[in-house]
C-alpha positions as CSV (number, residue, x, y, z in Angstrom):
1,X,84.5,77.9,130.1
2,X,83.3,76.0,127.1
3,X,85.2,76.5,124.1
4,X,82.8,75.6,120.6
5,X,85.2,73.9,118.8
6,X,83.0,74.4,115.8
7,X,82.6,78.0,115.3
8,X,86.2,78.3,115.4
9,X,86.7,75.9,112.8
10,X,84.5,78.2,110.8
11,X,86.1,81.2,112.5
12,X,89.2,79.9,110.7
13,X,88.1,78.7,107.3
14,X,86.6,82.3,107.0
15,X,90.3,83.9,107.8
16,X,91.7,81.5,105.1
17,X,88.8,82.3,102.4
18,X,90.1,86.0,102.7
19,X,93.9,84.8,101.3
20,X,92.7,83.9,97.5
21,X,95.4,84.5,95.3
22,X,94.1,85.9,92.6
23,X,91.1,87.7,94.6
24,X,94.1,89.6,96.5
25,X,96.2,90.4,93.4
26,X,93.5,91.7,91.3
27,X,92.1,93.8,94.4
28,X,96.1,95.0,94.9
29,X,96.4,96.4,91.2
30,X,92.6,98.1,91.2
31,X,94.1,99.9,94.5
32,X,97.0,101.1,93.5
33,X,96.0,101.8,89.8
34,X,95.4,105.6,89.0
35,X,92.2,104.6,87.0
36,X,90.1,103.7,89.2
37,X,87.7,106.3,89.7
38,X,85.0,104.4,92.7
39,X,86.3,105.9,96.2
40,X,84.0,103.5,97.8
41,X,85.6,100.1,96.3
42,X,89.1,101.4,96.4
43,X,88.6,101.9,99.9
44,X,86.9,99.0,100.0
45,X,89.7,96.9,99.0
46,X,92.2,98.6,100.6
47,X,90.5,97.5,103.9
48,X,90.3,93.9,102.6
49,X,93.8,94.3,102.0
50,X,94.7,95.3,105.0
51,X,92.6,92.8,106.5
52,X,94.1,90.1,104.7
53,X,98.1,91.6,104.6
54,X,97.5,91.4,108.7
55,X,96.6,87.9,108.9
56,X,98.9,86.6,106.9
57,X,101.7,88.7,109.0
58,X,100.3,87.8,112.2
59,X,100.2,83.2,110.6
60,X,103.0,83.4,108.8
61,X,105.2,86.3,109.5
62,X,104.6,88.1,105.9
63,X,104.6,91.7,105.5
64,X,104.1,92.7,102.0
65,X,103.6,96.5,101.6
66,X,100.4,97.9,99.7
67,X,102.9,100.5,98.1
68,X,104.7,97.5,96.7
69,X,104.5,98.0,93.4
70,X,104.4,94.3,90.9
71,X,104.0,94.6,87.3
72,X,102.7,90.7,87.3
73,X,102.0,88.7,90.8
74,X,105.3,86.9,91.3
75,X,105.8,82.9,91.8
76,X,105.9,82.5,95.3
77,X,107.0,78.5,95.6
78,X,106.9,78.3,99.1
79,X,103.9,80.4,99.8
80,X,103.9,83.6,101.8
81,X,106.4,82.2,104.7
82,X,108.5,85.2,106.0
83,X,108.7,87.4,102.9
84,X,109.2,91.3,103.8
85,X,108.9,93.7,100.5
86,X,109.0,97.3,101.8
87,X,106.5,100.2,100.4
88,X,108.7,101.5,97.6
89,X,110.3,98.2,96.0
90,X,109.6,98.1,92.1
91,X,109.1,94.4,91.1
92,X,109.0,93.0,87.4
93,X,107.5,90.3,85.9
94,X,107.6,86.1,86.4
95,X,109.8,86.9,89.6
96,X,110.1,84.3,91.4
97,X,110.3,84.9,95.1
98,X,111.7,81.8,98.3
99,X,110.8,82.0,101.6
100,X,112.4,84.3,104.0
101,X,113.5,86.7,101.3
102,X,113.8,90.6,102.7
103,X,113.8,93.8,100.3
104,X,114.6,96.7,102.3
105,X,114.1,100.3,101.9
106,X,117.6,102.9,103.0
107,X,116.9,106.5,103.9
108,X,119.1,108.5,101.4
109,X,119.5,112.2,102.2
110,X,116.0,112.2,103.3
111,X,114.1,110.3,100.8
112,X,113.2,106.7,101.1
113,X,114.8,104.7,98.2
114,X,114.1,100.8,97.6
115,X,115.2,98.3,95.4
116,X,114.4,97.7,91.4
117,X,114.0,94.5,90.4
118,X,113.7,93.5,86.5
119,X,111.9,90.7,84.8
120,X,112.7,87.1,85.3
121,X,114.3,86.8,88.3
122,X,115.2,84.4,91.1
123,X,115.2,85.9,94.8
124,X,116.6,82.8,96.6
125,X,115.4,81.5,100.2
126,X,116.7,84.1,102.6
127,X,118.1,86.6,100.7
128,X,118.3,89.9,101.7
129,X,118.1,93.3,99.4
130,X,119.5,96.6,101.0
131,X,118.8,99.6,99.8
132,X,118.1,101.7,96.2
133,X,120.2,99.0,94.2
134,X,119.0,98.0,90.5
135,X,119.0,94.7,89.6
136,X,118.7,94.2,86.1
137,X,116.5,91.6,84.0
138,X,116.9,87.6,84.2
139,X,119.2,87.7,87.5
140,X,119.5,84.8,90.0
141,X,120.8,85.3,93.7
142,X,121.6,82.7,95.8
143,X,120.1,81.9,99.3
144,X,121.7,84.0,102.4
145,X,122.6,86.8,99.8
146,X,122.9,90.1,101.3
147,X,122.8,92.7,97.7
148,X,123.9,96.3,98.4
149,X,125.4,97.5,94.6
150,X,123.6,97.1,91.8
151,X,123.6,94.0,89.4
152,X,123.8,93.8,85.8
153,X,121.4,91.6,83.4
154,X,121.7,87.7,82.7
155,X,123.9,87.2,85.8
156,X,124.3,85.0,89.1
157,X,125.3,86.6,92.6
158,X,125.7,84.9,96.0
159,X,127.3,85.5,99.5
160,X,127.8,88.5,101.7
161,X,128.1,91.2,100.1
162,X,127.0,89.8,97.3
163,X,129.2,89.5,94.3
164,X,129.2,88.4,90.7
165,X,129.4,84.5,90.4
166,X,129.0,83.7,86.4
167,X,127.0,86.7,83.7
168,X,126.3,85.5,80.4
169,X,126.9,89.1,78.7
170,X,130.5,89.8,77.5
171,X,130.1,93.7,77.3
172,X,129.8,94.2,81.6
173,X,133.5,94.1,83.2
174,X,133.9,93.2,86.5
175,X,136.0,94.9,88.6
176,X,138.7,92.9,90.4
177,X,139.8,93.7,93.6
């Protein structure tokens, strides 16, 4: 059995040409806009989408959601590489976004609930979010983070369960334990 060598090179380049950044993010917010009125390129895109959201899953163990929703395309610095954003995670804008990083959708008396993410903030390598928790605007959390309560603005969190590190507001008090 001969194997040409050639056309999978171009086999390949083709899969890779279908991951352009700004080709995907601008097809992502035309889908999931409530303006657009063509069926036939919505639909379009969604299956290039799809198309594209199952490559990179099955190369680089990504699954971002379609229902995702992103109010800019985040700063991924370390590319797509194992970064799971479930279907009802709100995300706001210049987040940036390591690898490995999970946001996870909880089942709350029957209705699927996912995390809120504000403007500005640092999701760091392997962090994992749990649930319908807020996190407010200009947050960082630390690598291996595990969130399950909601975090204020202009603050720092790390460990499992996450907790407070340092917040630059005076008017939030934490509760000691």
């Amino acid at each position: 059995m001969d194997i040409n060598i050639s056309s999978f090179g171009l086999w390949f380049n083709n899969q890779l040409h279908h991951y352009d950044e700004k080709r995907y993010w601008k097809m992502r917010e035309y889908v999931v806009s409530p303006q657009c009125n063509n069926r036939f390129k919505k639909y379009w895109y969604l299956y290039m989408l799809k198309k594209s959201d199952a490559f990179n899953n099955a190369s680089m163990g990504t699954d971002i959601n379609s229902g995702a929703r992103f109010s800019t395309p985040p700063h991924l610095p370390h590319g797509l590489n194992g970064i799971i954003i479930s279907k009802y995670a709100l995300i706001g804008k210049n987040c940036k976004i390591y690898h490995q990083v999970t946001v996870a959708t909880k089942k709350i008396d029957g209705e699927f609930v996912s995390a809120k993410i504000g403007d500005n903030c640092t999701l760091g390598a392997k962090c994992t979010i749990l649930g319908g928790v807020t996190i407010g605007n200009n947050v960082k959390i630390g690598a291996n983070a595990v969130v399950t309560h909601d975090l204020p603005d202009n603050c720092s969190a790390g460990g499992v369960p996450a907790s407070i590190l340092n917040e630059e507001n005076s008017d939030y008090e934490r509760s000691e334990e």
